[in-house]
Structures are given as structure tokens and as C-alpha cells.
N, C-alpha and C positions, 0 to 999 in steps of 0.2 A: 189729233195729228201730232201736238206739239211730245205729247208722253209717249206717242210711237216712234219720235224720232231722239227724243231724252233715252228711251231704255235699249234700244237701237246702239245709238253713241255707247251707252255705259256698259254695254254688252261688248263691242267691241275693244274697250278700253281693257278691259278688267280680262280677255281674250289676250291681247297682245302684252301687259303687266307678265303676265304667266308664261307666255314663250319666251318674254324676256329675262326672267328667272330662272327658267329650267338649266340649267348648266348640267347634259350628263354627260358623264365617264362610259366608256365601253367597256362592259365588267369583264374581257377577256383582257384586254391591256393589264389587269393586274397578276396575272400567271408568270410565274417563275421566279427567280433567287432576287429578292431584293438586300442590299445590302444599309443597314444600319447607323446612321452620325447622329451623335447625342448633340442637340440645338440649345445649349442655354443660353438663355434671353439673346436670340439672335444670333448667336455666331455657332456657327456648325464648326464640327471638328473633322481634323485633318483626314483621321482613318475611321473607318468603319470598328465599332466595339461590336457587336451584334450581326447576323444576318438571319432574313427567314423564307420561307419558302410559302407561296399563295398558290392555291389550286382553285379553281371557281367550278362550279356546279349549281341546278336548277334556277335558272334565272339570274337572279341577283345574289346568292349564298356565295360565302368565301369560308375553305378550311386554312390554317395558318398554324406553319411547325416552324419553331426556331429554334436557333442555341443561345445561348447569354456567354459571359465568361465566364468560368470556372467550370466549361462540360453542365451548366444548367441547362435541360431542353425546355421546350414550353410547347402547347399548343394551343391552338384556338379556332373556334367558329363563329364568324357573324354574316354581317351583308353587307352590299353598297347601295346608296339610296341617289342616284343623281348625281355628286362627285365628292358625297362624303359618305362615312360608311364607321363600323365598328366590330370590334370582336373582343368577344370574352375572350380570359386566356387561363391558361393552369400551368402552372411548371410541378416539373418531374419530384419536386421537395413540398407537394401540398398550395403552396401560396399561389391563389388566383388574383385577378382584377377585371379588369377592362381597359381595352385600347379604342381610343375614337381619330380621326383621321380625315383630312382633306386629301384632295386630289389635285396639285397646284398645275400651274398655266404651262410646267416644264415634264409633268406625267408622274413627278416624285410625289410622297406621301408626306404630309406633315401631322406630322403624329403623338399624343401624347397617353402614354398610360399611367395607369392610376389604381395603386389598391393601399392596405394597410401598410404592405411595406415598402409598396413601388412607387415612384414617381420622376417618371422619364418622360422628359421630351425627347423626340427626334426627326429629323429626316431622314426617309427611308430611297433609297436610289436603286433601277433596277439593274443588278449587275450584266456587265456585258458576257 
């Protein structure tokens, strides 16, 4: 009796751990123009350098087209997992990387990419 009520308990313990961790995003909340602030070591910038545009499709897939400065385009496909997510990306000059990304408590994207020649932090904000 006493190991039916031990695996009992630790059954629900390790039940309730896991609803308490799941934190998701509704992968439709991420459609449409988001706009671009480059974050170094905490402090966001005034204007937007960047913006891009998220489309979502089958389940959890995201497609992702931006511009950079100087007329760079980019695009990218990845997914969102619960309220973090990523995407490969490629610009129109060959240079790819990847971007990986939270989903913070105000619906913005905290975002850093990363390849040979990139490496940007930013926050991403959905333009009005």
C-alpha cells in the first residue's frame, strides 16, 4: 500500500512540474510585420534598424522574410516549440546563419542571431 501511495504522489508531482513548465505561445500571435531594435547588453535602441515579416503554416512552422540595411533581403524557415522557437536564415548576398528567439511576458521576441559574420542581438516588436 505504502509504494501505491509513494508512486501515486510522485506521479502526480512530476504531472503538475510539467504543466508548470509548459509556457506556450499561440503560433498565430506571431504573423505579421515585426519591427527590429538591436539590444546590446540590455539596452534596446531607440528606432528600429531591421524589420521582417512572419507567416506561420502547418502547426508550429514559421516562414520569415526581412530587409537589413543597405536593401539586404533575408529569408528564413523554422518553428516555435512552446514560447521559444528558431529559424535558419539566408540573405540575398549568399551569408546564412540562424536565429533562436524567446517569446517574453509582453508578446515581443528576444532574439539573437548568429553565423560567420553575423551576430545580432535584438528585440523584435510587432509593428502597429
Amino acid at each position: 500500500m505504502k509504494k501505491i501511495i509513494f508512486f501515486f504522489t510522485l506521479f502526480l508531482s512530476i504531472g503538475y512540474a510539467s504543466a508548470q513548465s509548459s509556457n506556450s505561445t499561440n503560433i498565430m500571435m506571431l504573423n505579421g510585420t515585426w519591427d527590429l531594435y538591436s539590444n546590446t547588453n540590455g539596452i534596446i535602441g531607440k528606432t528600429p534598424d531591421q524589420s521582417m515579416n512572419i507567416m506561420t503554416f502547418d502547426g508550429n512552422k514559421i516562414v520569415v522574410q526581412g530587409i537589413s540595411p543597405g536593401d539586404t533581403y533575408w529569408i528564413g524557415l523554422g518553428e516555435l516549440n512552446g514560447s521559444e522557437g528558431y529559424f535558419d536564415w539566408r540573405f540575398n548576398d549568399g551569408r546564412y546563419g540562424q536565429t533562436t528567439f524567446k517569446v517574453d511576458k509582453n508578446g515581443n521576441l528576444d532574439a539573437h542571431s548568429l553565423s560567420f559574420t553575423v551576430d545580432y542581438q535584438y528585440l523584435a516588436k510587432r509593428r502597429n
